[in-house]
N, C-alpha and C positions, 0 to 999 in steps of 0.2 A: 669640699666643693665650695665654691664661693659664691656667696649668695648672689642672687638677679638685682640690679637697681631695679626699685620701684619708679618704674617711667610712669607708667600710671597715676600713680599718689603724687610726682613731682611736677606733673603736668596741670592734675587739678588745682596742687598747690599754687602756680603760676599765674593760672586763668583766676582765679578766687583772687588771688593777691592782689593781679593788677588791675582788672576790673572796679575792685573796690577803690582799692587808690586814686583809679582816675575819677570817681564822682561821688568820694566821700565826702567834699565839701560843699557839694551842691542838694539839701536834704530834698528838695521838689526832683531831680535826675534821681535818687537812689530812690523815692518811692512811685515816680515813672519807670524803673526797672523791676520793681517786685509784684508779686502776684495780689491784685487784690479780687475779692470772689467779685464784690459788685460789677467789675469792667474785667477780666479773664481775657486773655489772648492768650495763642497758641507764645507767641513769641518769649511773654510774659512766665509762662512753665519752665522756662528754660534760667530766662535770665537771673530768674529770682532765688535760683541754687547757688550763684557765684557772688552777687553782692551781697555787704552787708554794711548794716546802718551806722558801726562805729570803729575805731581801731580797738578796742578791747572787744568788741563783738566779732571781730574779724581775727584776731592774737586766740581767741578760747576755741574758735572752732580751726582754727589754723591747727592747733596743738593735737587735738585730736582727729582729725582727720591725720597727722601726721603718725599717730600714733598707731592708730584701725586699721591706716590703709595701708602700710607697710606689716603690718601683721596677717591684711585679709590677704593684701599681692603676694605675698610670698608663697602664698599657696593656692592662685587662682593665677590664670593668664592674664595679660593687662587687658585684652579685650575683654574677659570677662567680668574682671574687675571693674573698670567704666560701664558696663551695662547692670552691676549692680547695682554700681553707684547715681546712674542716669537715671534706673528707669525706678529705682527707689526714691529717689529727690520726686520725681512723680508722684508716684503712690503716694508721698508724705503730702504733699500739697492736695491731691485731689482730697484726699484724707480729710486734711485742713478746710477744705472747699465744702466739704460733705458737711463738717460739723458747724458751720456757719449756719446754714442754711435750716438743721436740724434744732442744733442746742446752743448755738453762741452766735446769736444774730452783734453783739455788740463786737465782732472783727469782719462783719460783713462789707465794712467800705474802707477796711486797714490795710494796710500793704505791707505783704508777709516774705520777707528777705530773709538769706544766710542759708546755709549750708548746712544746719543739724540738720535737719531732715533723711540730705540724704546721708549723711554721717551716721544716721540710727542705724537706716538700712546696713549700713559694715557695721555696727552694733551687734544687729541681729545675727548676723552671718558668724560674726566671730562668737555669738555665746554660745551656739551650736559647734562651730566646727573646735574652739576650743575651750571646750565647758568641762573639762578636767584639769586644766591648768589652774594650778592653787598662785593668789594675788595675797597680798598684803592689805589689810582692810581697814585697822586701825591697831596703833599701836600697844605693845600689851605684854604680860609678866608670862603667858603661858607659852611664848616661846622667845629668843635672844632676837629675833630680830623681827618681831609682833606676831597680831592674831593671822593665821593664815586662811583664807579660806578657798572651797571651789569658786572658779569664773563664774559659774550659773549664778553661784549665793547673790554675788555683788552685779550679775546683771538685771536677777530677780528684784534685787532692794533698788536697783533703778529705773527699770519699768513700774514697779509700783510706786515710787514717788514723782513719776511724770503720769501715773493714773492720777493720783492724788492733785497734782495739780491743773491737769484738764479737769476734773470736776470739780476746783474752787473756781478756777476761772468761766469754768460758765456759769455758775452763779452770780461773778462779780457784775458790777454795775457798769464797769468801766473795765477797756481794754487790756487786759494783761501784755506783757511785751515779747515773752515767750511763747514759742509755737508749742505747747504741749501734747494736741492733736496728729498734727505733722510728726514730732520726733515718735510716738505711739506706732504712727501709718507705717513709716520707713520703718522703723523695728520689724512691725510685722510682716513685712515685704521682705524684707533681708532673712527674716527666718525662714519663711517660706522656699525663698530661691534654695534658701542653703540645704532645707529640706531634699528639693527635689535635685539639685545635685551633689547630693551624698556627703555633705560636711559631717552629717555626726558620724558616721563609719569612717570617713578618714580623719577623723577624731581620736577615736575610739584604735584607728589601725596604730595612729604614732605612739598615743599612751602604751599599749603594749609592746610596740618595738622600745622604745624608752626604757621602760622597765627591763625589761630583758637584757638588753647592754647594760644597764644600773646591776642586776643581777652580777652579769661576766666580770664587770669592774671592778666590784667586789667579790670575787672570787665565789661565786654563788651556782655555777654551769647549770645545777639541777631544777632552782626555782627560776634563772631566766628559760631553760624549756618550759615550765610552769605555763609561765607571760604569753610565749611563743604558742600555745595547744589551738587557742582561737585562733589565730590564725593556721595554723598547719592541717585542721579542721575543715577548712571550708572548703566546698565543693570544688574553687578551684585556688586551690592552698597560692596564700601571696610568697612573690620570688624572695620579698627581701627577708621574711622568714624563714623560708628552705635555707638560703646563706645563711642565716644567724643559726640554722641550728645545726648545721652542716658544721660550720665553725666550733659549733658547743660539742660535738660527737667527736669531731677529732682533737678538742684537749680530754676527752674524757678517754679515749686512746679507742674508739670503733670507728677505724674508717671506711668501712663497709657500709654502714649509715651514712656518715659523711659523702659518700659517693652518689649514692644512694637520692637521700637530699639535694646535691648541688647536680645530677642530671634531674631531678626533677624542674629544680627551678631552669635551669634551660628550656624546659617546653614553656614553663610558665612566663615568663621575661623575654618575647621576641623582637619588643621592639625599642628596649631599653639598654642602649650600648655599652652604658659605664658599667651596670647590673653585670647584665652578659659579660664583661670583660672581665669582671670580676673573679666572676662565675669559674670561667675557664680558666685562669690564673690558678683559682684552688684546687682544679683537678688538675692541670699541671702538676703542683707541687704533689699531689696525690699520686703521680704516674698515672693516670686511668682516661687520659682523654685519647684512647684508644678504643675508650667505650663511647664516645659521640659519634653518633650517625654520621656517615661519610655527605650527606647532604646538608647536616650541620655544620658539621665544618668548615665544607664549600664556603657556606654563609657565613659563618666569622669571620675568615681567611679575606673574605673581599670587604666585610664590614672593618675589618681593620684597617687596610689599605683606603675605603674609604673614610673613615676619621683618622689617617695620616698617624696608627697603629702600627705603622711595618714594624720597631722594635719587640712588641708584645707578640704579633706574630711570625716572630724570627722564634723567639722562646720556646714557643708552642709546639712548632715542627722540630726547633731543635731537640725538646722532649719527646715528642713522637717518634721521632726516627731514630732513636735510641734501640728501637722495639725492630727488630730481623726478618719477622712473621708478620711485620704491618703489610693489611692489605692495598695495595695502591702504593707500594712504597715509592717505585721507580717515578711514580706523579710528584708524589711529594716532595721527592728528593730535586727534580726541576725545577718545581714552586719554592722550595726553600732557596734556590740557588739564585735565582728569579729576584727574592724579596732580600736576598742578603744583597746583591748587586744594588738594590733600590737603598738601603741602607749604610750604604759606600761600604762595604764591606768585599771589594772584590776580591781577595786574594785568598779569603775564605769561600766564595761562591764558584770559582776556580774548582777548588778542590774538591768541592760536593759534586761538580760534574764530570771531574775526574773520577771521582768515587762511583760516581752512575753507571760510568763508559766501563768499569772494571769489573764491577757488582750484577750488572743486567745488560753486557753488550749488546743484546740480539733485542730489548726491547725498542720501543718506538721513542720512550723519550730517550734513548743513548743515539739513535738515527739523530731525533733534531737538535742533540749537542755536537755531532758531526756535522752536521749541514752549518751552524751557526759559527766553529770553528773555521769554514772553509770559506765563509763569505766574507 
């Protein structure tokens, strides 16, 4: 599947860029646009996320916002994304506002621009949701291509070095030029969100699917089910693990399991199309989608047609109606005839309701292939 552009992170990118541009040479405009605690406006909260005081102080945080926010969007909505990113740049500034007023009266009449702030906040977010992804840390003999470590390591060694420097800077005598306070706030705001909508379990969910594929690729069927147990565990077992291990049962040669699994993940996956298409592909090949609930199917059948599916479910039925004893045949065999006609396939769709008028003359759908004949 091909990944979503980040409109989100391209957009912010945009507003930051041009913003700054248009009154990076005027320093009295770029710190009439930033938040300073002694004079605060509402207006001022806002603006002082998008300018910044220099082109290298605009190129550092450019880079990483580009880097966070296509890493956090990718797995947030972009509206979610901007409100992490919005209401985080907040909390870093009030953050920043809070500790003037406390411990660093010398940034109390400074004006506090640029965009780390709320770049901590996608900080936060991404060390939670992907704090099992091993980085590159510093270069090193213990492996070919350096030290690796977990995301948490290297997000941990940089929260503590912006502790470290929010407490020399409020000691200093004079101004420091870095928001230490603010990048701290936004972190912790980002973590928090990410808490409460479930970043570290869907963390935690990819690491094991990951592995589990890593297992299959390497020819390993038995330790990717391993990967797979947490999830197939849970009260209400995730779909895309039923597929994976559905997948894993039928090269191990039980497809009874495999059966087994991919009707499960059909209750579990209703409203995830590709999933579900999947889904019923492999019991296809299985023959067994004679065992989906005639209500189910209804709902594929039309969920196909609606995402412009008629191919797949041409396949489906044409698997089906293989089977003598299907109940509802004579339905199905209209709906196929129906959906092969939508597929330009008339000449084939002809003969399915030739096959109806021969197989079930006295039913109801062999009536309206008569009726539609005559009209």
């Amino acid at each position: 599947m091909r990944a979503r552009l980040p409109l989100g992170t391209l957009l912010l990118l945009c507003i930051a860029s041009g913003a700054t541009l248009l009154v990076m040479d005027d320093a009295q405009r770029v710190e009439a646009l930033g938040f300073t605690p002694a004079h605060p406006t509402l207006m001022n909260l806002f603006t002082s996320l998008f300018v910044h005081a220099s082109l290298p102080h605009l190129i550092r945080n450019m880079l990483f916002l580009a880097f966070f926010g296509w890493y956090v969007e990718r797995v947030l909505s972009p509206a979610r994304f901007l409100m992490l990113y919005l209401l985080g740049g907040l909390a870093a500034i009030l953050t920043h506002w809070l500790m003037t007023l406390l411990l660093q009266p010398t940034l109390y009449r400074e004006s506090l621009v640029g965009s780390s702030g709320a770049i901590s906040a996608l900080v936060g977010y991404f060390a939670l949701r992907f704090y099992r992804v091993r980085v590159r840390l510093v270069w090193s003999q213990l492996s070919r291509w350096g030290l690796m470590v977990p995301m948490w390591v290297s997000v941990l060694l940089w929260v503590v070095w912006q502790g470290i420097g929010a407490i020399w800077s409020a000691g200093a005598a004079h101004p420091v030029e870095i928001g230490y306070w603010a990048h701290l706030g936004g972190f912790a705001f980002g973590l928090i969100l990410a808490l409460w909508w479930g970043a570290g379990a869907a963390g935690e969910r990819e690491h094991l699917l990951q592995n589990a594929d890593t297992c299959l690729r390497e020819g390993a069927p038995d330790e990717a089910l391993r990967w797979l147990q947490p999830l197939l565990q849970r009260p209400q077992p995730d779909p895309l693990a039923l597929l994976r291990a559905a997948e894993i049962w039928q090269l191990l040669g039980d497809p009874e399991a495999a059966i087994d699994h991919l009707l499960q993940g059909l209750n579990a996956a209703p409203n995830d199309w590709n999933l579900l298409g999947t889904i019923v592909d492999r019991l296809s090949e299985l023959n067994a989608l004679n065992r989906v609930s005639q209500p189910q199917l209804d709902t594929l059948l039309q969920l196909a047609e609606r995402y412009r599916e008629t191919p797949r479910a041409v396949r489906w039925l044409a698997t089906l109606l293989k089977d003598p004893t299907l109940p509802r045949r004579p339905e199905l065999m209209l709906r196929y005839a129906r959906l092969l006609d939508l597929n330009g396939q008339h000449e084939q769709a002809q003969q399915i309701r030739q096959q109806l008028l021969h197989e079930y003359p006295d039913s109801l759908q062999a009536d309206l292939v008569r009726l539609q004949q005559r009209s």
